[in-house]
KEGUTOR-590471 format. One record per residue (C-alpha): residue number from 1; residue in three letters; x, z, y. Coordinates in Angstrom, 3 decimals, decimal comma. Layout:
BEGIN
<i = NUM&aa = Ala&east = X&up = Z&north = Y>
...
This chain:
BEGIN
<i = 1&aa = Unk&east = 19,815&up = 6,829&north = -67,607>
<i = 2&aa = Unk&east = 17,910&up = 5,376&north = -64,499>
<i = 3&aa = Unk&east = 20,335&up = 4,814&north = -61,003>
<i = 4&aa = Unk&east = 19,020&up = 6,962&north = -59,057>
<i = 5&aa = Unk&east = 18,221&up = 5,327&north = -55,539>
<i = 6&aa = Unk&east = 17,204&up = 7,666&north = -52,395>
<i = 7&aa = Unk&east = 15,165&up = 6,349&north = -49,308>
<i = 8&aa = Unk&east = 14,673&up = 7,850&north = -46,081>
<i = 9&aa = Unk&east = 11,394&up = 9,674&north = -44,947>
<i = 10&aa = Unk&east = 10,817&up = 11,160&north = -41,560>
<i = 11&aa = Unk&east = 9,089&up = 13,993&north = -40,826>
<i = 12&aa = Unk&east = 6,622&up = 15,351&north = -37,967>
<i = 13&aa = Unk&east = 9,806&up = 17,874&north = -37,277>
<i = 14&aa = Unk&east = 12,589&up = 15,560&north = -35,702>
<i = 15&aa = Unk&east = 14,907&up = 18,038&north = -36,691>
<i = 16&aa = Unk&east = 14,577&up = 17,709&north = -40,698>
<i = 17&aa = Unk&east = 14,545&up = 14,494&north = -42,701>
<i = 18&aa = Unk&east = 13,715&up = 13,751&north = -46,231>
<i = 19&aa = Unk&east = 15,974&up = 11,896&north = -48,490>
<i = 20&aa = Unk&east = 12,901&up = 10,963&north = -51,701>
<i = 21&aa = Unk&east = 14,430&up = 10,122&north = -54,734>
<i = 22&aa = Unk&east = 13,005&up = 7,709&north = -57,879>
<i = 23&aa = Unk&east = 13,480&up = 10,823&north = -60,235>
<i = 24&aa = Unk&east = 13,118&up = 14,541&north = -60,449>
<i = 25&aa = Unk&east = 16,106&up = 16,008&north = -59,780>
<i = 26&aa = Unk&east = 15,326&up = 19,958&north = -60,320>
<i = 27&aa = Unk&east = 13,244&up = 21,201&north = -63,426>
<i = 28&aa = Unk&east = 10,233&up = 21,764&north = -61,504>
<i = 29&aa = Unk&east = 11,768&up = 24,218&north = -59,159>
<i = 30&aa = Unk&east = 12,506&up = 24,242&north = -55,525>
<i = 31&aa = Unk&east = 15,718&up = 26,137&north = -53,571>
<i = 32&aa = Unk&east = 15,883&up = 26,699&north = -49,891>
<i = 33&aa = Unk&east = 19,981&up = 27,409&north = -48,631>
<i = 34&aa = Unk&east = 20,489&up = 28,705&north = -44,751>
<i = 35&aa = Unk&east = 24,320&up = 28,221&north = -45,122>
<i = 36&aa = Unk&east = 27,085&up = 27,160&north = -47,131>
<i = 37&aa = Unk&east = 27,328&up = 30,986&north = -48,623>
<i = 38&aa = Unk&east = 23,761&up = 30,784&north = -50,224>
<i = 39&aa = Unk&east = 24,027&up = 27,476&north = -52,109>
<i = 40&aa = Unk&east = 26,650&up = 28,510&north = -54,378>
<i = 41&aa = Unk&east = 23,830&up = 27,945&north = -57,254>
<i = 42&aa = Unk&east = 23,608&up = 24,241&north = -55,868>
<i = 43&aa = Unk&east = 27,011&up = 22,142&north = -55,621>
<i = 44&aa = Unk&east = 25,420&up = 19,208&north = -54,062>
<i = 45&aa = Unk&east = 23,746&up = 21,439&north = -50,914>
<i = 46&aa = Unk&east = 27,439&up = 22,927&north = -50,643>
<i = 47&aa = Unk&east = 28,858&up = 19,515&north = -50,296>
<i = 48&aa = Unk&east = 26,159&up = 18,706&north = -47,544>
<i = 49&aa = Unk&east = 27,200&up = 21,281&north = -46,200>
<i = 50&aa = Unk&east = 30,175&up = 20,546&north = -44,892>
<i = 51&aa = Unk&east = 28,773&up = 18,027&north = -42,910>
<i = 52&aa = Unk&east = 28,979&up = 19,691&north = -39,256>
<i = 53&aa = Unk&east = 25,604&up = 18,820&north = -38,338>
<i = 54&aa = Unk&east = 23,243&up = 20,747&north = -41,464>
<i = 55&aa = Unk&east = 22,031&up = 23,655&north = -40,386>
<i = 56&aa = Unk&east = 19,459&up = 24,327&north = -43,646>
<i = 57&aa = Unk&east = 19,286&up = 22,103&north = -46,879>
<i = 58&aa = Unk&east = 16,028&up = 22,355&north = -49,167>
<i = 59&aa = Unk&east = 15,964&up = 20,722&north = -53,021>
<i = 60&aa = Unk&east = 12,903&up = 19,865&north = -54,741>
<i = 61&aa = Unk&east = 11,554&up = 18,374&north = -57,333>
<i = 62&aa = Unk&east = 12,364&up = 14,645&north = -56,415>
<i = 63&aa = Unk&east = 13,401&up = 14,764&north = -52,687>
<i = 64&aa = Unk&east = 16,333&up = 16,799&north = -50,923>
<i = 65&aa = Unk&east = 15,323&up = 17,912&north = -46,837>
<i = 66&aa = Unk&east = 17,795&up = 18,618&north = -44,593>
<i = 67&aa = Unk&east = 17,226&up = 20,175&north = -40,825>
<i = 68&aa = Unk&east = 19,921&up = 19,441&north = -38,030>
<i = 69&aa = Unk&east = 22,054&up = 20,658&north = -35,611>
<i = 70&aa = Unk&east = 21,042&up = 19,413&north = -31,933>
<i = 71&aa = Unk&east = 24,785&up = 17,516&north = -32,360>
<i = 72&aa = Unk&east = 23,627&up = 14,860&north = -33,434>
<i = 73&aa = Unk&east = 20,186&up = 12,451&north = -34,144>
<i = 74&aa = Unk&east = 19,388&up = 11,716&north = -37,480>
<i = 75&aa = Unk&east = 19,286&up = 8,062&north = -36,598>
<i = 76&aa = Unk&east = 23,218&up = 7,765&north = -35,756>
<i = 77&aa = Unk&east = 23,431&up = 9,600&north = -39,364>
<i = 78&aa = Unk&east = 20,927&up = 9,465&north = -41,953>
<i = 79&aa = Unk&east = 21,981&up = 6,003&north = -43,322>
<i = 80&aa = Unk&east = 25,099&up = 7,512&north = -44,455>
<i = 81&aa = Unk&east = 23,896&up = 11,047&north = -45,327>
<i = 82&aa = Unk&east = 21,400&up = 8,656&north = -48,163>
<i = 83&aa = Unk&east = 24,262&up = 6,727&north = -49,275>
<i = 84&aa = Unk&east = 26,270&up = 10,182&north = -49,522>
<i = 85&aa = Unk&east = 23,434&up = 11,557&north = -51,708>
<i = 86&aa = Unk&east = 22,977&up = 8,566&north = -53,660>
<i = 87&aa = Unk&east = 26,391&up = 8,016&north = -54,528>
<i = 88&aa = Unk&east = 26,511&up = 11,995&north = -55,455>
<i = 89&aa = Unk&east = 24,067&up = 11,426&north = -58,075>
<i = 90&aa = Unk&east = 24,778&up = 8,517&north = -59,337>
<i = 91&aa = Unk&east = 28,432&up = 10,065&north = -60,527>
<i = 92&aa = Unk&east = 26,598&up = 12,568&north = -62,471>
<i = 93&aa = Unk&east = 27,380&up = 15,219&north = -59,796>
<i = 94&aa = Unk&east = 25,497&up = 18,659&north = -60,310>
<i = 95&aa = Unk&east = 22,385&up = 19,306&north = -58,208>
<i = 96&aa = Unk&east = 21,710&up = 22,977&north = -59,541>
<i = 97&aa = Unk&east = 23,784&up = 25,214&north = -62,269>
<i = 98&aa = Unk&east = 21,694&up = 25,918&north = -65,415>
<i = 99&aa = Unk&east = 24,150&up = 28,769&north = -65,439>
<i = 100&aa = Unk&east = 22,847&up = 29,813&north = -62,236>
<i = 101&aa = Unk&east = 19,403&up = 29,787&north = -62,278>
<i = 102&aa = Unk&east = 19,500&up = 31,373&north = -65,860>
<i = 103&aa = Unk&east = 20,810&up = 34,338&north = -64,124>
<i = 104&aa = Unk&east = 18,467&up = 34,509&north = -61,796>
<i = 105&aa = Unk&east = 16,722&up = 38,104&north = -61,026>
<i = 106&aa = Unk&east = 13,562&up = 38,925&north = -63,101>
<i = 107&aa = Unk&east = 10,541&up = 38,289&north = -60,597>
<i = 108&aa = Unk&east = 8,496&up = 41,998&north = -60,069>
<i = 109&aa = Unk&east = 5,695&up = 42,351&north = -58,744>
<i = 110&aa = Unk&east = 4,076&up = 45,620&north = -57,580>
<i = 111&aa = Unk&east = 0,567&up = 46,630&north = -56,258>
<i = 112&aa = Unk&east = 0,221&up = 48,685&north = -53,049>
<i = 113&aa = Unk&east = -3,006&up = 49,672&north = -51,737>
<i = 114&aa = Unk&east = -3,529&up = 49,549&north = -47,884>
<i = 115&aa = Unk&east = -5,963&up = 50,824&north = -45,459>
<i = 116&aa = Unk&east = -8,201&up = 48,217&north = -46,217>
<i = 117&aa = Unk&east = -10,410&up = 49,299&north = -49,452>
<i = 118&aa = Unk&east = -11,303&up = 45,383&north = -49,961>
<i = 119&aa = Unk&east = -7,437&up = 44,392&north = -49,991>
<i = 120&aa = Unk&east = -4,460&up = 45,221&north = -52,289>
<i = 121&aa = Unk&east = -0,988&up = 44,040&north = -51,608>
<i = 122&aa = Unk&east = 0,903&up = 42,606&north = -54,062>
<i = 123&aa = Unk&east = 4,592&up = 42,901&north = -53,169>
<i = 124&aa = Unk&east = 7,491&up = 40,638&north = -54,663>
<i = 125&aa = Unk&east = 11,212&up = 41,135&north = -55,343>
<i = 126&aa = Unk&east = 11,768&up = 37,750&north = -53,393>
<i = 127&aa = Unk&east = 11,365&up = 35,687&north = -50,555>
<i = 128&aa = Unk&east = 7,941&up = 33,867&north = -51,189>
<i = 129&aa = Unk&east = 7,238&up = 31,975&north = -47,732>
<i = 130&aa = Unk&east = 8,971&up = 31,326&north = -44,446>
<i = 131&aa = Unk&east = 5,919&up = 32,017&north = -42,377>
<i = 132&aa = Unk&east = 2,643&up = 33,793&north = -42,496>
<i = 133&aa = Unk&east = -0,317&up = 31,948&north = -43,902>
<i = 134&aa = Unk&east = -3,787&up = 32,673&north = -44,397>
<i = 135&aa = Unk&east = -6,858&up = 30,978&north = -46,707>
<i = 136&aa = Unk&east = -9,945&up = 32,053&north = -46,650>
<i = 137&aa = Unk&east = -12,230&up = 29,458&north = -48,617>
<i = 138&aa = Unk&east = -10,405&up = 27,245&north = -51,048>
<i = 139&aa = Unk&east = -11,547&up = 24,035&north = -48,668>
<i = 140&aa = Unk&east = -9,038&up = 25,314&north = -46,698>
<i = 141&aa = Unk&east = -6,692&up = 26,034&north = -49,290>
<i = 142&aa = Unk&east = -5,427&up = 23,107&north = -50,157>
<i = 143&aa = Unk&east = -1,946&up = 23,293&north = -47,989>
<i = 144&aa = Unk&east = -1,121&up = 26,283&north = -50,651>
<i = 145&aa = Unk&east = -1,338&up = 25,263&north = -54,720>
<i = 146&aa = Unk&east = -1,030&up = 29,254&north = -55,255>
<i = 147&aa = Unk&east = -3,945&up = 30,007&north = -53,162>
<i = 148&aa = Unk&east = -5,855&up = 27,446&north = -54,850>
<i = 149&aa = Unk&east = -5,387&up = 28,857&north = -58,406>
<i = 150&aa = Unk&east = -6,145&up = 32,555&north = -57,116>
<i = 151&aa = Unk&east = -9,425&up = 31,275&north = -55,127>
<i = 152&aa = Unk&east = -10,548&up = 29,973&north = -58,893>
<i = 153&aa = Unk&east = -10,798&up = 33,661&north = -59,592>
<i = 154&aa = Unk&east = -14,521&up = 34,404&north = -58,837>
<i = 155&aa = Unk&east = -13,481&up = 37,657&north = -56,788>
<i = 156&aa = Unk&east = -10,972&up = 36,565&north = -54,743>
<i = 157&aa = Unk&east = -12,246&up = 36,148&north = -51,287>
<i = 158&aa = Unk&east = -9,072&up = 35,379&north = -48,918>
<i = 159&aa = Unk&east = -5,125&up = 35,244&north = -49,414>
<i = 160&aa = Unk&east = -3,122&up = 35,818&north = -46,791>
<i = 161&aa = Unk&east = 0,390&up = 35,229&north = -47,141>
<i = 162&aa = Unk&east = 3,705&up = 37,359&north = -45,403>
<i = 163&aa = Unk&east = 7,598&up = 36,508&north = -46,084>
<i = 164&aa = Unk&east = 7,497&up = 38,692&north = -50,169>
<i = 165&aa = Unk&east = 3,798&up = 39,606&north = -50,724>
<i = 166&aa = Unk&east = 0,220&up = 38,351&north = -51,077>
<i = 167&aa = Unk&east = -2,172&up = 40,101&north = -49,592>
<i = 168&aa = Unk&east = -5,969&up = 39,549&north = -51,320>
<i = 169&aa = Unk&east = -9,444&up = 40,783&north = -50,480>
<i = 170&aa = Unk&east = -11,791&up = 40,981&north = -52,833>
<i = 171&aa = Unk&east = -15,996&up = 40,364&north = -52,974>
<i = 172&aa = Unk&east = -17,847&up = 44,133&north = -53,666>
<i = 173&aa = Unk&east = -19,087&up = 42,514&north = -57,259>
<i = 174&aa = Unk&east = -15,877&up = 44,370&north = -58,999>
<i = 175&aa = Unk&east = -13,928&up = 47,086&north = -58,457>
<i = 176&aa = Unk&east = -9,952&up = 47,281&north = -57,841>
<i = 177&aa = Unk&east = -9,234&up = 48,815&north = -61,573>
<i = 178&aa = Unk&east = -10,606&up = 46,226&north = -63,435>
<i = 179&aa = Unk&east = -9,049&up = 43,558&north = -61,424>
<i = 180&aa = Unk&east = -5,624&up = 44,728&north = -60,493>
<i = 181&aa = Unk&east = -3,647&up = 43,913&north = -63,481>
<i = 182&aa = Unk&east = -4,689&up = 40,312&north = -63,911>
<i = 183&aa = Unk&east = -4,183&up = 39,500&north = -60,861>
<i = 184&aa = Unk&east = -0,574&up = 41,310&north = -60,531>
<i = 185&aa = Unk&east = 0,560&up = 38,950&north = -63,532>
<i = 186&aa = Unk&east = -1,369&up = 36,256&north = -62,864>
<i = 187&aa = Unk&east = 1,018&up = 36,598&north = -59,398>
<i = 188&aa = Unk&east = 4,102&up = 37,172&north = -61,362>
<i = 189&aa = Unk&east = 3,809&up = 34,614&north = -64,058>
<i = 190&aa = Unk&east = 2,787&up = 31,614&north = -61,061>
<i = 191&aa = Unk&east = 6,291&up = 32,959&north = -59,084>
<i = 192&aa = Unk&east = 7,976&up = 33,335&north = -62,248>
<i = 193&aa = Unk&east = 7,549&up = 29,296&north = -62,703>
<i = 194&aa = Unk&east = 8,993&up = 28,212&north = -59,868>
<i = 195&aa = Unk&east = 6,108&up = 26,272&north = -58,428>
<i = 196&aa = Unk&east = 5,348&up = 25,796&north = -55,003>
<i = 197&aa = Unk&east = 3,543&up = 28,750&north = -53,509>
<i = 198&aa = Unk&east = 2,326&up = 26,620&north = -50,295>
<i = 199&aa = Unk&east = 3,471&up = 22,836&north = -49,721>
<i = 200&aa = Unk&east = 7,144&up = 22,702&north = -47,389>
<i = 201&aa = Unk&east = 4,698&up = 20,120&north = -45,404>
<i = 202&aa = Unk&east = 2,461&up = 23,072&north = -44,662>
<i = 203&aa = Unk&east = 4,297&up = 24,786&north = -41,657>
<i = 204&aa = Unk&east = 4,301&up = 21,138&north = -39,687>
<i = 205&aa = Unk&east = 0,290&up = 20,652&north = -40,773>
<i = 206&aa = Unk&east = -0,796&up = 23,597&north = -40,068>
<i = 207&aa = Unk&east = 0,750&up = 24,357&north = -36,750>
<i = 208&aa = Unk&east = 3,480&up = 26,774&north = -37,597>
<i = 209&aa = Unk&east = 6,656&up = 25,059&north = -37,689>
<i = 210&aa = Unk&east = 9,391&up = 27,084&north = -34,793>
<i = 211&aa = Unk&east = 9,053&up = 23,867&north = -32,383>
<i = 212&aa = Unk&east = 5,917&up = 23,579&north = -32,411>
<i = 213&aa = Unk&east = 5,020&up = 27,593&north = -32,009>
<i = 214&aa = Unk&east = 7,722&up = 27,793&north = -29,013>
<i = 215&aa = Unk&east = 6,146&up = 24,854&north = -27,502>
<i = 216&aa = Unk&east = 2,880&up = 26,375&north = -27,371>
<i = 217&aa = Unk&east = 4,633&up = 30,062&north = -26,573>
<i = 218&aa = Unk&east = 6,207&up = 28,412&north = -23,250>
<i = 219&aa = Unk&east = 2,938&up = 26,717&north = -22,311>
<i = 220&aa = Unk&east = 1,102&up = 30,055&north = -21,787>
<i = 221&aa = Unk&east = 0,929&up = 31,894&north = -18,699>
<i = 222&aa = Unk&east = 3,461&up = 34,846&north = -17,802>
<i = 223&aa = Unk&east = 0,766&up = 37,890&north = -18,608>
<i = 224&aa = Unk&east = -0,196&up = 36,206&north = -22,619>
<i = 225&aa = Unk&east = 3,801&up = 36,007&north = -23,057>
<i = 226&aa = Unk&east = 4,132&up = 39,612&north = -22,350>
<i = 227&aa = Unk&east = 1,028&up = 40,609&north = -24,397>
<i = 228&aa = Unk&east = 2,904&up = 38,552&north = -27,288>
<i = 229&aa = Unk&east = 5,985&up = 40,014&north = -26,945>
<i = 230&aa = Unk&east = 4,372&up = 43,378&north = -27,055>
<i = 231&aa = Unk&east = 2,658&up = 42,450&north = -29,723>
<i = 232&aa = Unk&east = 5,752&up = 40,970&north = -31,784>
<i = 233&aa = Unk&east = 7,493&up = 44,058&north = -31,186>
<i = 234&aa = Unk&east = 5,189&up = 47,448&north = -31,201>
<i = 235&aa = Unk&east = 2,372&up = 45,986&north = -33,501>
<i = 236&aa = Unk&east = 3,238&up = 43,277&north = -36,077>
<i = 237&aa = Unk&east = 5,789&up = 45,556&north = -38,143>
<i = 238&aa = Unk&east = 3,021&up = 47,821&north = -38,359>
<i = 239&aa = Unk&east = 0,319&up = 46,277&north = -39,841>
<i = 240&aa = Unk&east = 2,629&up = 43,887&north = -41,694>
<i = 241&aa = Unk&east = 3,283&up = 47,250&north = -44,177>
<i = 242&aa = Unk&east = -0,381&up = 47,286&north = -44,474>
<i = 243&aa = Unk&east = -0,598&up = 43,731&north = -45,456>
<i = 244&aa = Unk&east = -2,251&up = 42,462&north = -42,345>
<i = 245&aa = Unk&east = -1,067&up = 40,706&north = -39,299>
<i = 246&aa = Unk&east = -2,734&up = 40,570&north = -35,389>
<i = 247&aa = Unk&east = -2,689&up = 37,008&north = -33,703>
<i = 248&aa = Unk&east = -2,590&up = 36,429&north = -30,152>
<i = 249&aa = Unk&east = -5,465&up = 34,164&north = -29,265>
<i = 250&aa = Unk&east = -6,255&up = 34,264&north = -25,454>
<i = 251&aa = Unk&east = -5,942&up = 36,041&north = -22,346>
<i = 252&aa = Unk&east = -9,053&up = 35,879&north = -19,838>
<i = 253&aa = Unk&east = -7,307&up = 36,763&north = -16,518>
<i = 254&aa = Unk&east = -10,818&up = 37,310&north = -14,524>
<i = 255&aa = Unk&east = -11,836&up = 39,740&north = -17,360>
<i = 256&aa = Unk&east = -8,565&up = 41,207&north = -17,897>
<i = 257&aa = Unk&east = -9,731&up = 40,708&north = -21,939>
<i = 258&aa = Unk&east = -7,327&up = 40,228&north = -24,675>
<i = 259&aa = Unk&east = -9,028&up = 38,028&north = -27,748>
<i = 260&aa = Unk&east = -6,871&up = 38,715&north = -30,838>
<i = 261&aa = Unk&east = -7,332&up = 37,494&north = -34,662>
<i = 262&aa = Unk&east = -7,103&up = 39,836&north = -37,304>
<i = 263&aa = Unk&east = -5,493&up = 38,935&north = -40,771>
<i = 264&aa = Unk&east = -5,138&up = 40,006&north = -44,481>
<i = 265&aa = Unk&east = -5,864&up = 43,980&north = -45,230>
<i = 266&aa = Unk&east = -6,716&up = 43,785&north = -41,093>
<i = 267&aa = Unk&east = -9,605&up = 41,594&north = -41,305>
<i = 268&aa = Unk&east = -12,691&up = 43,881&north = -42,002>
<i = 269&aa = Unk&east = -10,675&up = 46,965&north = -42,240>
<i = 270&aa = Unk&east = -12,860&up = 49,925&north = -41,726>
<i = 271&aa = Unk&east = -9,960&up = 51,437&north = -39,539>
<i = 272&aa = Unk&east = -9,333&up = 48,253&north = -37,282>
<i = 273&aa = Unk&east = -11,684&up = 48,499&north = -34,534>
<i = 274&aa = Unk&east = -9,846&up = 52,235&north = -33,719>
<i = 275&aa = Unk&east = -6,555&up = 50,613&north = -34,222>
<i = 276&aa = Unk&east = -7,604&up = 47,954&north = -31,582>
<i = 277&aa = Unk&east = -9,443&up = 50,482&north = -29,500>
<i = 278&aa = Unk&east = -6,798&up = 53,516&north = -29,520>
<i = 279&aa = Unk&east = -4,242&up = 51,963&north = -30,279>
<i = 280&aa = Unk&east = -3,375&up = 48,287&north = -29,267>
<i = 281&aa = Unk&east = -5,609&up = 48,257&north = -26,066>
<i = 282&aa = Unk&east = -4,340&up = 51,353&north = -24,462>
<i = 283&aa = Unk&east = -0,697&up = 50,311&north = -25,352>
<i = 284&aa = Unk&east = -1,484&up = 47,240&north = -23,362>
<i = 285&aa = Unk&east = -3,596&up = 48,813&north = -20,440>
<i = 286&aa = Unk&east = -0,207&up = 51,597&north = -19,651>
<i = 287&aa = Unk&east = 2,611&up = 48,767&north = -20,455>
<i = 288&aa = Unk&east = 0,538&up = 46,026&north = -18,255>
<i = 289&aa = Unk&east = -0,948&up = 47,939&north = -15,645>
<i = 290&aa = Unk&east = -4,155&up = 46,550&north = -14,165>
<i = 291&aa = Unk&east = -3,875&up = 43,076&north = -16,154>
<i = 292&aa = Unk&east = -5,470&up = 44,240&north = -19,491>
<i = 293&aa = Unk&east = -8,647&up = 46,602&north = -19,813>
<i = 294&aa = Unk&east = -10,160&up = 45,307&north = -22,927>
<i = 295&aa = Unk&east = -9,031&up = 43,978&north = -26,386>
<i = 296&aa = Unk&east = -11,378&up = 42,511&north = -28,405>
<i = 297&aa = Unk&east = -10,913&up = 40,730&north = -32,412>
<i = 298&aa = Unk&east = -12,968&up = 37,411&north = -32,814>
<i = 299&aa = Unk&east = -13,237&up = 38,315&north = -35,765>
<i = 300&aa = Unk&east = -14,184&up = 41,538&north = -36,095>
């Protein structure tokens, strides 16, 4: 068998590191842990662990990531954290239990219509990704490999991605019962592998990683906060269970106009421009009085 030897990657995120290895060391599957609790499937992120300093440890294919504490840098460490790993491996220690991934939990997937008669949301029994995404060409798919086989499916004309489902909108050249089934395995089967739905780099490239989203949060102006918070708390859960989302894009002070993007089952919903009209903009106008009068969708 090959040593294994592990080298050190940075990342865009100073808080996580990569540790690459020369070999695969999962069976085409990647594991995300948020504590000690979690990795129970995985004896070598329970032994990182213990190290005061991880706060999250993520195993793929041939690389392990690891995101800090604010204890310590990952310059005073990381030397020894690769020789840790290294060492780990190289006595034949366990990276996942067979036993444990055998007994994993079938993957379901259900359909659920929503508002939006171009969209269907196809719900899973697990976590899929950490943050929302959305594709709509497959140009600009290429961050997620799931997207990417779904936009080779000539009537699949966005994907937009929440924590457990996929949200997809379809072209008018078929109709929902023809369609529906395919696509719900098609779903299934790809989660069912183990394969990456979008690339762990994909957060940091695409803007969406927590640093750089509070970063940007904290460089707006007191009224766009407050619309966001607003928004976070009285809108988002809402049209999340329809499969959509609403982004903050700008505030226009002068104009007292709120630009917002509209995602998944929200984008060219028949219903949206009364759910922006009678429903989001008046919540604004009576919770910020005189600093909102209109809300408009840039896209739609």
């Amino acid at each position: 068998m090959n040593t294994f030897k592990v080298s050190v990657q940075e990342t865009s995120n100073n808080a996580i590191i990569k540790f690459e290895i020369n070999q695969n060391i999962t069976k085409h599957q990647s594991f995300e842990f948020n504590n000690i609790d979690e990795a129970k499937a995985s004896p070598l992120a329970q032994q990182l662990f213990y190290l005061p300093f991880v706060k999250k440890v993520y195993i793929s294919w041939n690389f392990i990531a690891l995101e800090r504490f604010d204890i310590v840098d990952w310059s005073d460490v990381q030397d020894e954290v690769s020789e840790q790993i290294e060492a780990y491996l190289n006595d034949g220690g366990i990276v996942v239990n067979d036993s444990e991934t055998a007994k994993k939990t079938p993957v379901t997937v259900y359909a659920e219509s929503t508002p939006n008669p171009d969209v269907i949301k196809f719900v899973a029994n697990k976590k899929l990704v950490r943050s929302l995404f959305e594709f709509t060409s497959i140009d600009e798919a290429k961050q997620s490999p799931m997207a990417t086989e779904l936009f080779h499916f000539p009537f699949v004309k966005s994907v937009f991605f929440d924590e457990n489902y996929v949200s997809i909108t379809k072209y008018d050249i078929t109709e929902w019962q023809d369609i529906t089934l395919e696509l719900r395995e098609f779903i299934r089967s790809y989660i069912e592998t183990g394969k990456e739905i979008v690339l762990s780099s994909a957060t940091e490239n695409l803007k969406k990683s927590t640093t750089q989203l509070d970063n940007h949060f904290e460089g707006l102006d007191d009224v766009s906060k407050e619309i966001i918070n607003i928004l976070e708390e009285y809108v988002k859960p809402a049209v999340a269970s329809d499969g959509g989302n609403i982004q903050f894009i700008s505030y226009d002070a002068e104009s007292k106009k709120v630009s917002v993007m509209l995602q998944g089952a929200c984008s060219g919903c028949p219903s949206s421009t009364y759910t922006l009209k009678s429903g989001i903009e008046n919540m604004l106008k009576e919770m910020l009085k005189d600093k909102v009068e209109t809300v408009e969708a840039i896209n739609g």
